[in-house]
N, C-alpha and C positions, 0 to 999 in steps of 0.2 A: 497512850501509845508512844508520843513522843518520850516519854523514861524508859520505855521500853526496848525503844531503839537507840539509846543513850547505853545502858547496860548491853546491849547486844555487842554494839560497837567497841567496847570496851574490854571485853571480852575475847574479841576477836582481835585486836592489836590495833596500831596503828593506821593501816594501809587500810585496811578493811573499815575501818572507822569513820575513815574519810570516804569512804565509798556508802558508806552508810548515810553521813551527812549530806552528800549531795544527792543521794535520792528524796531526802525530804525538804531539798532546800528551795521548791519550786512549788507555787498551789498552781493545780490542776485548773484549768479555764474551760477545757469542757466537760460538760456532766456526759452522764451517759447516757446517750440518749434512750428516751423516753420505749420509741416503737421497735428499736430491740431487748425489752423487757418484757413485751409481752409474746404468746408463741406465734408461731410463722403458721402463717394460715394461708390456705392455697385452694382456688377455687375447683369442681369437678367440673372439666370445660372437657368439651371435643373438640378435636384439634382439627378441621375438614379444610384447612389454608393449606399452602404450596409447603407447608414443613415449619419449623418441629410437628411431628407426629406424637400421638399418645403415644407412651410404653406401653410394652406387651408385659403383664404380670410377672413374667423368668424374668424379665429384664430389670424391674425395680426391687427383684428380692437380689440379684448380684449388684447391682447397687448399694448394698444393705449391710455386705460381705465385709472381714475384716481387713485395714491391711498388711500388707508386706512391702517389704523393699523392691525398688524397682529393678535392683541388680541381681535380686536373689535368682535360684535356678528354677523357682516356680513360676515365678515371673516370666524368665524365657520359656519356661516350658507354652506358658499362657500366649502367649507374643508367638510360635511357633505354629501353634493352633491356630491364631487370626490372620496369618499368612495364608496357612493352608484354607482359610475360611476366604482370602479375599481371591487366593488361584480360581479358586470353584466358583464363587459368585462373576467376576468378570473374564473366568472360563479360558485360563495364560495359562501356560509352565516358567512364566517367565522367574526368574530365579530372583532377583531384585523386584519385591513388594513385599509392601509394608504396609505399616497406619503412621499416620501422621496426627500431631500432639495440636491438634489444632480443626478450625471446621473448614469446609469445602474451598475457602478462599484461600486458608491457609495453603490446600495441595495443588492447587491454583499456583499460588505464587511459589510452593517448590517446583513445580511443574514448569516453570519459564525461567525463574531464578538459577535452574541446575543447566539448562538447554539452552537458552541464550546468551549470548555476550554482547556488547556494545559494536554495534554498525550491522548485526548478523539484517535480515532481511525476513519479516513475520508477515505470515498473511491468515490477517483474522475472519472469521463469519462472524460478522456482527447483525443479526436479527431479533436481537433482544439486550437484555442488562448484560448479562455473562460475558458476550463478546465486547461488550465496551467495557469491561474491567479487565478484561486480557487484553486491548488494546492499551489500555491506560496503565498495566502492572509493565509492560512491552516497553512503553515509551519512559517511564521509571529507570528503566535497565539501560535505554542508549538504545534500543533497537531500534530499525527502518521497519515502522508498521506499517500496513494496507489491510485498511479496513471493509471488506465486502458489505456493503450497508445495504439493509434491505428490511422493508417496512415491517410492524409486528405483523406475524401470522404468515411469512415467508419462510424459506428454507432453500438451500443450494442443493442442487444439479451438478451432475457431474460436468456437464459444459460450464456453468459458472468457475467451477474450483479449479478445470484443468485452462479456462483463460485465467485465472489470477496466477495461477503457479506459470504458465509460459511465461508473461508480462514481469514478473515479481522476482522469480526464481529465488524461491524463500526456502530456510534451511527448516523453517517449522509452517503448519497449517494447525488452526483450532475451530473447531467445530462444538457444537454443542448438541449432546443427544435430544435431551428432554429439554428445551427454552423453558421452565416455568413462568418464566413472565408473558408468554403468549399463548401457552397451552401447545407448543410445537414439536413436534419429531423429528426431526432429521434421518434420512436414510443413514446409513454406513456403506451400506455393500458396494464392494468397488472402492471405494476412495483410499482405502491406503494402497491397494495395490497403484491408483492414479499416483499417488503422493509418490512413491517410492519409486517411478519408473522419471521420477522429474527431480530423484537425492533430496525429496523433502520427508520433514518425519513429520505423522499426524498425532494430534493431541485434541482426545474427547474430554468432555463432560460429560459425565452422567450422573451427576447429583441428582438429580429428578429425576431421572428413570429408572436404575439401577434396583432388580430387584421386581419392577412392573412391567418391564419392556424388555425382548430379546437381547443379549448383546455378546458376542464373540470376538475377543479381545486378539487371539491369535490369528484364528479364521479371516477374522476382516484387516485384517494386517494395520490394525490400529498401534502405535509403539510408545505412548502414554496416557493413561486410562485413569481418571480419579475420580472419588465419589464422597460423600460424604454421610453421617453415621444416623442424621437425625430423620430421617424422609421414612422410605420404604423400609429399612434396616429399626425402625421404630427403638432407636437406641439414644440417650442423650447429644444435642448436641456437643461440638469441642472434640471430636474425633474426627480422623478423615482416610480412605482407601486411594491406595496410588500404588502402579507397578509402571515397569521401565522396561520395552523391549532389548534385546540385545542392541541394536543400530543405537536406540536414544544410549543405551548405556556407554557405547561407543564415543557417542557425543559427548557425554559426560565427563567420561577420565580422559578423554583428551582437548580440555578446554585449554586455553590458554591465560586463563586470569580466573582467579576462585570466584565463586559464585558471590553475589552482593550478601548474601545472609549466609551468619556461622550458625545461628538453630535449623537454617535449613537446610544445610549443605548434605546435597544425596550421598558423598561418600562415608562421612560419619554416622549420618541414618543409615545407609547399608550394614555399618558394623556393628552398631547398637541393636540392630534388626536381624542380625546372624545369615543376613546375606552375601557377607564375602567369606565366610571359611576362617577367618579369622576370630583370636579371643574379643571377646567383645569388650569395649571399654567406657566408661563412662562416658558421653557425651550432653544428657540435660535428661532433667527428673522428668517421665514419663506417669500421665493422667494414670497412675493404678488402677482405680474403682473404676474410673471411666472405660478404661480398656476393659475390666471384668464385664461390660456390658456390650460394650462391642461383639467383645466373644461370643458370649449366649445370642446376640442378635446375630451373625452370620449358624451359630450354633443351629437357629431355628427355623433359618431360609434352607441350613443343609439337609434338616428333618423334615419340612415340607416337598422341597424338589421345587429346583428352578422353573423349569416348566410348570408346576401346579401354581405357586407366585404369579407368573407371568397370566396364566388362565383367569385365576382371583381375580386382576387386577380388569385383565379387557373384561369379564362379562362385570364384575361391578360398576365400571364406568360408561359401559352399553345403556346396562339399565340409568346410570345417574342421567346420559344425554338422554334419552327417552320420555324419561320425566320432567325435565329440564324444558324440553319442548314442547311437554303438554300443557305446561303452564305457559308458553305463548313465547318463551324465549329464544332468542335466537342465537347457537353456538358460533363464536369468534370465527373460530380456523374450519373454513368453508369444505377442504379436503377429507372426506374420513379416513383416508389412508395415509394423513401427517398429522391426527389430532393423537395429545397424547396422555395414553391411559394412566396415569397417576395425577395431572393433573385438568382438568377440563378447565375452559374460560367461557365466558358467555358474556357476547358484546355486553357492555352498558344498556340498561334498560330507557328508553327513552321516555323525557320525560320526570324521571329521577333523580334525585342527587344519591352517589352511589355508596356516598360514607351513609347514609340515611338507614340505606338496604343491610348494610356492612353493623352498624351497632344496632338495629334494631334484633337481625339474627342472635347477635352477641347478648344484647341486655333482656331479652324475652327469653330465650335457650339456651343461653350459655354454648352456643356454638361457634367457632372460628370459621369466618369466610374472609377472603380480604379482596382489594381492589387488584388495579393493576399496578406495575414493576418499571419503572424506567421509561422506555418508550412506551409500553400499556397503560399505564397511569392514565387514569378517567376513561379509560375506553372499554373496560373490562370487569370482569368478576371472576374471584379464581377461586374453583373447591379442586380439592385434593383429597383423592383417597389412596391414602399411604397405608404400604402392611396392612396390621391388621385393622385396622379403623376402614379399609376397604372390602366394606359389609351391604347389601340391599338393604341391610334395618337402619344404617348411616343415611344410605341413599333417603330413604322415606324419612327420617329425622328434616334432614335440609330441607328436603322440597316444601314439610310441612311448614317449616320455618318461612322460607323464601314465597312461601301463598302467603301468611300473613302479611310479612311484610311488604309483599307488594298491594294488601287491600290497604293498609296504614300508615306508610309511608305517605307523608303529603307529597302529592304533583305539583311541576311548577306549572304556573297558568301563564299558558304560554298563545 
């Protein structure tokens, strides 16, 4: 080998020569490892936790697709289509929405990083994880947080939001639709027109609901809305839905200091996104294949009908508490008209250790359940039925699961 690269070298002159010799002038110290030598093996698991969700079949054959440049014109044609797919799922004309190259934290943090500035005045609903990382992304930035803190399995009232915005007088409010980590709903109705008669702009979450729960993004005068790709939309995670009413847009172009991040910065996404009217210019390589699924997944909520989604999901999760109950469990969020249908919780069983409940599902059926989230941690159990994996034959999968494991789980002796 080495004569071989001796005549190579020689061959090629000088310059190239020496470039020859320094690639072999080093022995190699690590082997390659061993366990990617053999194939990538991947278990058939249902996925019944708070997200990633199974793929739907259209989704991992556009997965499968060849690709293209991210600049080319099929690409935006692609990117055109997923706009128009996130107007209709979270139900805006707003002109500015997009995806974002990254997963729900990611539109999270464009979402505060584009609308905040250092001393602005943020009032969070903290009822779960989600609001403590928008408080904690808030204080990153320089902002004046107030955190509305309220135990898992709460939710704000219009009297709670409209005393923090008097007291506060904050240029943003964050809400969260779906809490996944308590099984929570949050209303909407009312609160942006609240927020807006007080010069505040409201900023939902709906990672977790979107797609299983109603939501009227114009209607409820909500003015930044993001979601992400892996839940209900049954699409890989590493994508994420955000649009920008005109007010936030407002707030936007007339900031006084650029945004702390250049990959997130909404004016560049806007152009990359063919949201200003403008040619579009490079700004950062954008997920191809990942976006091909994105597509086909709002493709598939638009061939369903929002409303049929939204059906799917409450009578699936009707029957999953029904069953849930007849096995002796008791659901977390006491309200049924704030419990919420994509993802159910159900106190901690007592008497249990609930990692016990949690791998015995997993290692007998190959099913995903998991604990609780931040403040639910130990207190809870969360199934999720996301798209299409929210089925009655899911439903009766689990509960089958969750009988066993409550006859074989050891108790503590207490």
């Amino acid at each position: 080998m080495f004569r071989a690269l001796a005549r190579a070298s020689a061959a090629l002159g000088p310059q190239a020569a020496g470039w020859v010799r320094n690639m072999a002038s080093h022995q190699l110290l690590v082997a390659p490892p061993k366990a990617l030598l053999k194939p990538l093996s991947i278990p058939n698991r249902l996925l019944l936790g708070p997200g990633p969700s199974n793929l739907a079949p259209r989704i991992l054959v556009a997965g499968g697709l060849q690709m293209i440049g991210h600049m080319h014109k099929e690409m935006f044609q692609i990117m055109d289509e997923i706009k128009q797919g996130i107007q209709y799922v979270f139900q805006t004309k707003n002109p500015l929405t997009l995806a974002i190259s990254g997963s729900g934290h990611c539109a999270l943090e464009a979402a505060l990083f584009n609308l905040l500035e250092p001393g602005d005045s943020f009032l969070v609903g903290a009822n779960g994880i989600w609001g403590q990382r928008a408080a904690d992304i808030g204080e990153r930035i320089g902002a004046q947080v107030h955190p509305m803190i309220k135990d898992p399995g709460g939710h704000y009232t219009l009297q709670d939001v409209e005393e923090g915005l008097a007291r506060h007088k904050p240029v943003l409010l964050f809400l969260t639709q779906g809490e996944s980590s308590s099984g929570v709903l949050q209303p909407l109705d009312g609160y942006g027109a609240l927020c807006h008669r007080y010069q505040c702009l409201l900023l939902v979450d709906s990672v977790a609901s979107l797609g299983g729960v109603p939501i009227y993004m114009d209607q409820q005068g909500i003015d930044v809305l993001y979601s992400g790709s892996q839940k209900v939309l049954n699409a890989p995670p590493g994508t994420s839905l955000i649009s920008f009413s005109d007010k936030a847009k407002n707030k936007i172009y007339s900031r006084k200091t650029k945004p702390v991040s250049f990959y997130l910065d909404m004016k560049w996404l806007a152009n990359i996104w063919g949201c200003d009217d403008q040619p579009r210019i490079y700004h950062h390589t954008t997920p191809v294949i990942s976006l091909y699924s994105l597509r086909e997944s709002l493709a598939l909520v638009a061939e369903q009908g929002l409303e049929n989604s939204w059906r799917q999901h409450r009578e699936a999760t009707a029957y999953l508490q029904e069953r849930l109950q007849g096995l002796g469990l008791q659901l977390f969020v006491k309200d049924p008209a704030i419990r919420l249908p994509t993802v159910t919780t159900v106190a901690a069983p007592t008497g249990y250790n609930w990692r016990d409940i949690v791998n015995y599902v997993m290692d007998n059926f190959d099913i995903e359940i998991t604990g609780g989230l931040g403040p639910s941690l130990g207190k809870v159990l969360r199934i999720g039925l996301l798209g299409c994996n929210a089925t009655r034959e899911n439903v009766d999968r689990v509960i089958h699961a969750l009988q066993e494991a409550l006859q074989h789980c050891p108790r503590s002796k207490l």
